[in-house]
C-alpha positions as CSV (number, residue, x, y, z in Angstrom):
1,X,0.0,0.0,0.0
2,X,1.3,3.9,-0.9
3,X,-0.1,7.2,-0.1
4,X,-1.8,7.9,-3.6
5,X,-3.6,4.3,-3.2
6,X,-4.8,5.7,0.7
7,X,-6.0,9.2,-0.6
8,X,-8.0,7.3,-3.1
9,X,-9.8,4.9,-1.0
10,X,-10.1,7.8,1.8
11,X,-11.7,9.7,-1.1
12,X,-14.0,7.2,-1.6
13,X,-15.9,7.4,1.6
14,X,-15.8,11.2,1.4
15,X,-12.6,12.0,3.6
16,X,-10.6,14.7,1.6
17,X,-7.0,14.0,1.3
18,X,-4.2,15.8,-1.0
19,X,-1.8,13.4,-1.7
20,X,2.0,14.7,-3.2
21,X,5.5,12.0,-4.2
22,X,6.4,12.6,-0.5
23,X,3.5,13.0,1.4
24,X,-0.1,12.7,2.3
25,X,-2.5,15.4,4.6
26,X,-6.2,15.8,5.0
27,X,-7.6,18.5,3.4
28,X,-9.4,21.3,6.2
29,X,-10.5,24.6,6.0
30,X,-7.3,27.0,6.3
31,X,-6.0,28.0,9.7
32,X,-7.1,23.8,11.0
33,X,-5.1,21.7,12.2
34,X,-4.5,18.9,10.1
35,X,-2.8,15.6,10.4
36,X,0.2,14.3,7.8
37,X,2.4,11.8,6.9
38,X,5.4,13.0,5.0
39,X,8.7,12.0,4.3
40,X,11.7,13.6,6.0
41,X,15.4,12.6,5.6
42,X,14.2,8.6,4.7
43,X,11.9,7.8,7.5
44,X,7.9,8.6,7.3
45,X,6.7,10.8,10.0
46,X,3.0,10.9,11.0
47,X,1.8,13.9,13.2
48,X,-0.2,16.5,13.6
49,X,0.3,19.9,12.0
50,X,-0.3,22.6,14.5
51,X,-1.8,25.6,12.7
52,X,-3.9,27.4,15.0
53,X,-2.7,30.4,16.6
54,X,0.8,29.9,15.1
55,X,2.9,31.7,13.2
56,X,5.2,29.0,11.9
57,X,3.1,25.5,12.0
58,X,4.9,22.8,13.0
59,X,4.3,19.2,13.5
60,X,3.4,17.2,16.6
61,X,4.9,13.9,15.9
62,X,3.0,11.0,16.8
63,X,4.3,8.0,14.8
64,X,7.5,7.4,12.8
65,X,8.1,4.8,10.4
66,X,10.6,3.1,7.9
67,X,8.4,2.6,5.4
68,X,6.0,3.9,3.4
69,X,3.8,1.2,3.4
70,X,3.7,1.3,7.2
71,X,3.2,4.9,7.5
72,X,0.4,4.3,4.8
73,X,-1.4,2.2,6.9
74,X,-1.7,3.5,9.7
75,X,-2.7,7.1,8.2
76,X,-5.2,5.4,6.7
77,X,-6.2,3.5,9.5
78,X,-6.2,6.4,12.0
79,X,-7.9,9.1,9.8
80,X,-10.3,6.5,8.6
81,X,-11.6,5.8,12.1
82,X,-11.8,9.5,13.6
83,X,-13.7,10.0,10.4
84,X,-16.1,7.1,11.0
85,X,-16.5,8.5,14.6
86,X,-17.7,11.7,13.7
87,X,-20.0,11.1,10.6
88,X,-21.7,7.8,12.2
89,X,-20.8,6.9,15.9
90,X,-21.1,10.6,17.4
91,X,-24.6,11.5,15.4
92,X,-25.9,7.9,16.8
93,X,-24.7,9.1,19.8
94,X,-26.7,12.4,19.9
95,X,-29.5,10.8,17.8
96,X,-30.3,8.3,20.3
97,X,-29.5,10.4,24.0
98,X,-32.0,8.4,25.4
99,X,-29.8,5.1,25.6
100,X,-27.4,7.1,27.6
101,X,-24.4,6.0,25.8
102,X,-21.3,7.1,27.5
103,X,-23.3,7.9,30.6
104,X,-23.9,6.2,34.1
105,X,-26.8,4.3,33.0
106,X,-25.3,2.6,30.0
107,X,-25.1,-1.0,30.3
108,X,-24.8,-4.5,29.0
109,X,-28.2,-4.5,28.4
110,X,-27.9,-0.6,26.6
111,X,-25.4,-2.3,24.4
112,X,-27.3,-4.7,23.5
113,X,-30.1,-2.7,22.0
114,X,-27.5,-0.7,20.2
115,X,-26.1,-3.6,18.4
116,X,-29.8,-4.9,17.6
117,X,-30.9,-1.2,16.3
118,X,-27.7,-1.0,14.2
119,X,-28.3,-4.5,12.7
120,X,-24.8,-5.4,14.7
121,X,-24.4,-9.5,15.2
122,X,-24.5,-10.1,18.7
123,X,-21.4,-12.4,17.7
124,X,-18.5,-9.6,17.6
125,X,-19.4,-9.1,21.6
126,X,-17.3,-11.7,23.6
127,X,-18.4,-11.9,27.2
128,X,-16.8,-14.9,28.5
129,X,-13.2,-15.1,28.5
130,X,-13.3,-18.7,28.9
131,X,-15.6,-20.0,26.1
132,X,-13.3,-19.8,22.6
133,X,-13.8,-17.6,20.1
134,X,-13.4,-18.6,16.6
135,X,-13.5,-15.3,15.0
136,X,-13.2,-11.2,15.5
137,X,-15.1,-9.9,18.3
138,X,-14.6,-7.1,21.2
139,X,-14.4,-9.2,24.6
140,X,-15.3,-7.5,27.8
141,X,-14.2,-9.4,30.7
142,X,-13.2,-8.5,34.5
143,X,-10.0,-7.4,35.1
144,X,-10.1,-7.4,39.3
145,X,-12.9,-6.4,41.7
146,X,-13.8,-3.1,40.0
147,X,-12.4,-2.6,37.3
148,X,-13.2,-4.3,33.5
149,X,-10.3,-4.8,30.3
150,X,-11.5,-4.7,27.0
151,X,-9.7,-6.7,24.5
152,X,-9.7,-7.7,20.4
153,X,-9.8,-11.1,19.8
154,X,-8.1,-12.3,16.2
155,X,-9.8,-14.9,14.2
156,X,-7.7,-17.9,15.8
157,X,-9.2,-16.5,19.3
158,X,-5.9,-14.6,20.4
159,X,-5.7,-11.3,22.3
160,X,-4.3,-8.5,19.8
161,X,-4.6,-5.9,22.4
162,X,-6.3,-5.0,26.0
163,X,-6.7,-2.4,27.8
164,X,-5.3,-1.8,31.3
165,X,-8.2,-2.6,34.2
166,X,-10.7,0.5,34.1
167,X,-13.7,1.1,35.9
168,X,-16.8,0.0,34.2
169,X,-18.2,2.8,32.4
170,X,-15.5,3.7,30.6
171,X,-15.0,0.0,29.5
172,X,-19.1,-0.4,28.9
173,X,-18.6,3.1,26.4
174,X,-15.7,1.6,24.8
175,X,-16.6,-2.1,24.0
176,X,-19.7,0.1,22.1
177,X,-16.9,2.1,20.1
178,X,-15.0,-0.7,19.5
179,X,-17.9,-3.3,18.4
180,X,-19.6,-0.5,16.1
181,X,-16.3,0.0,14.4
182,X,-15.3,-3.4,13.9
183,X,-18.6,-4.1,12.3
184,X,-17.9,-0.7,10.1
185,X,-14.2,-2.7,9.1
186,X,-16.0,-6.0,8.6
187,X,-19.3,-4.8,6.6
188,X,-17.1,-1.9,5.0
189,X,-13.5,-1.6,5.1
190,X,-12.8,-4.7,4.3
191,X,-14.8,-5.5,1.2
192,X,-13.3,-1.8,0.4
193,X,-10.0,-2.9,0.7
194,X,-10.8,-6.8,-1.5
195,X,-11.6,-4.7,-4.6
196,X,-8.6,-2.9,-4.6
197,X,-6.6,-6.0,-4.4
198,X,-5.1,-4.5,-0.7
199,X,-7.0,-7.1,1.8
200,X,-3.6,-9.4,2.5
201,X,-1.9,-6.5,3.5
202,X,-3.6,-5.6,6.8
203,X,-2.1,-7.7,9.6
204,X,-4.9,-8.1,12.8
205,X,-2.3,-5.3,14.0
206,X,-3.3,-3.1,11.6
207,X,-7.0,-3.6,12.4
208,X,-6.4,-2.5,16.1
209,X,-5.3,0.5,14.9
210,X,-8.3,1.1,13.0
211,X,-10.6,0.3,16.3
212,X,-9.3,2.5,18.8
């Protein structure tokens, strides 16, 4: 994967992107700040241009990388999830402020009737850390007393990633993010990604990237 092949596919779902031989930025109205991934003195660096209020912008690294196609990947990873936030989870969110999502009376059973309103499988929630899993799912299991970890499970029913032990609602709100946008990867992104012959080169790692 390059940067042109990125800016296209970004294009495609309606995320603006101007795309140059040695770098890739999103496209914002002037005086924004803006995130890019350009290449300085052979390594790919991935940050956030700080505009506002400046008189020389600079950028806020995040990420470097040796590659382009690793730096492509994660751009569009990244970018392609903040966008998916804002044009579909945040207007469900504020569509729907009587399921409380984010807030102390969200639950297991709020989630639930999330995942059944958005046509979600009840599969790619994992509740029980002990029954195996056979493919992609968000698992929310206790981590001590109080406090809960959310995880990613792979297809062979590892653990990609966890979080660290937090308290419930936080972990309640982010098993909801994390389920609605691994159904956006599997119902979209990925048949996105088949057509353009690019599907083999996302590792599960990738993927995280693309659901937090």
């Amino acid at each position: 994967m390059n940067i042109c092949q990125v800016s296209k596919l970004l294009c495609k779902v309606g995320k603006s992107t101007e795309c140059k031989n040695n770098y890739i930025k999103e496209l914002v109205p002037p005086q924004d700040n803006y995130y890019c991934l350009e290449k300085v003195d052979g390594l790919w660096r991935y940050g956030l241009i700080m505009m506002e209020n400046q008189n020389n912008p600079y950028m806020k690294q995040i990420k470097e990388f040796k590659t382009e196609t690793e730096g492509a990947k994660y751009f569009f990873c990244d970018r392609l999830s903040a966008f998916y936030f804002s044009e579909r989870i945040r207007p469900f969110m504020l569509k729907h402020g009587e399921l409380d999502i984010g807030g102390p009376s969200f639950d297991e059973n709020g989630l639930g009737k999330v995942m059944s309103m958005l046509g979600i499988s009840s599969s790619l929630f994992h509740r029980d850390p002990r029954r195996y899993c056979k493919h992609r799912a968000i698992q929310l299991s206790s981590g001590d007393d109080t406090n809960y970890v959310v995880s990613f499970i792979d297809r062979k029913g590892n653990r990609v990633h966890s979080t660290i032990p937090i308290n419930y609602q936080r972990a309640i709100f982010l098993t909801f993010k994390k389920v609605y946008m691994l159904y956006l990867f599997e119902q979209k992104v990925s048949n996105m990604l088949e057509m353009e012959g690019l599907g083999d080169d996302f590792s599960e790692e990738d993927i995280n990237t693309f659901l937090s």
